[in-house]
N, C-alpha and C positions, 0 to 999 in steps of 0.2 A: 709629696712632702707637704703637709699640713703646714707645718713654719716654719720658715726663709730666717735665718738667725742673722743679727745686725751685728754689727760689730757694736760688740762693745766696744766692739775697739776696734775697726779697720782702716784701714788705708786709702779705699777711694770714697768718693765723695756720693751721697745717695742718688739716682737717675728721679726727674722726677715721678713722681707717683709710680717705681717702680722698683725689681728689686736690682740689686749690684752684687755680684760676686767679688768680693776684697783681695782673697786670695785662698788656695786650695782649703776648702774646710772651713771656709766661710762665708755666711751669704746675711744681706739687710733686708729687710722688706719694709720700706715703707707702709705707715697706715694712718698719719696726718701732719700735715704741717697748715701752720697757722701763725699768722702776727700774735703777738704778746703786747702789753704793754708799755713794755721799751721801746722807744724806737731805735729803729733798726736792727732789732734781735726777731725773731722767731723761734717758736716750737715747733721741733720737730719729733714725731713718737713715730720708733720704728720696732718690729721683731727681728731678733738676732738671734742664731743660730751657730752655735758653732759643733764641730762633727767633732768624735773620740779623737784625742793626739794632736789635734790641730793649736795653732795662736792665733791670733787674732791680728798681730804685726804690730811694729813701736809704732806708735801713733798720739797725735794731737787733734782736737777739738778745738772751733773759734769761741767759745764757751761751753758752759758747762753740762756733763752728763750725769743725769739720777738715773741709775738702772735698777731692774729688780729682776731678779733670776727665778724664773718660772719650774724649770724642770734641770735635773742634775749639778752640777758646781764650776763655779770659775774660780782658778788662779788669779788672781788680780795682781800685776808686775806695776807697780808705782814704781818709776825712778827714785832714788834716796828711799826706798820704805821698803820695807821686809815685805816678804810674800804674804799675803791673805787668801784664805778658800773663803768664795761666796759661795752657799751652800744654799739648796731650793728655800724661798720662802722670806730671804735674806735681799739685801738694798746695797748698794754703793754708790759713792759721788766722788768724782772727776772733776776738777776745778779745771777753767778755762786753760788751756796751755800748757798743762802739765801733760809730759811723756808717760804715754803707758802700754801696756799689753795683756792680753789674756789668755788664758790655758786650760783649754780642758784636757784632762789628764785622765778623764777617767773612761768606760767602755760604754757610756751611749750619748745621747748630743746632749748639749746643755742648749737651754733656750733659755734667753732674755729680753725682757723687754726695754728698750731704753727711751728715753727723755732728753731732749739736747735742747739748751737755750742758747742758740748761737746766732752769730754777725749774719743777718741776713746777704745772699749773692757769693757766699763763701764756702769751699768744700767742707761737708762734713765732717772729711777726718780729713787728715792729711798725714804722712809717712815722714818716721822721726828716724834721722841716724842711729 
């Protein structure tokens, strides 16, 4: 497989410099992390992958995620916000803390790229009730 799909949205936290399986029909691949000019924040830019049928898992971010959908479409499940399809070619953002999920619904992976500027020493995602 060419690319390891990140979560957009997952559950565990990235390995470093490696990829993490979130949960069935979902995989991260890391491909840089770096300080920012905040301190105490870092970038991280990872490939996410999600497979036909699968979510992504309720989940939160220690800050925030800009993603951009490379190949096929995600459901975007914002808590309090009506469903969104991100559609190839198409971006979303994730404000730090906010619950969310994703869904591919459709018959072949969706691949995205994501951006996280979050609390450096802290998991990447972490799993929302």
């Amino acid at each position: 497989m060419h690319y390891k799909y990140l979560a957009i949205l997952g559950a565990l936290a990235l390995a470093a410099g490696g990829a993490a399986a979130q949960n069935s029909g979902l995989t991260r691949t890391l491909i840089n992390r770096a300080d920012v000019s905040v301190p105490g924040r870092e970038a991280v830019v990872a490939r996410v992958e999600v497979a036909p049928g699968a979510y992504a898992g309720r989940h939160t971010h220690p800050g925030d995620e800009i993603s951009y959908v490379m190949e096929g479409d995600v459901q975007l499940l914002i808590d309090g916000q009506a469903p969104r399809t991100i559609k190839a070619g198409e971006s979303f953002v994730v404000p730090a803390g906010v619950v969310h999920d994703a869904h591919n619904s459709g018959s072949t992976a969706s691949r995205v790229l994501g951006v996280y500027v979050v609390e450096k020493g802290k998991p990447l995602a972490s799993p929302a009730p």
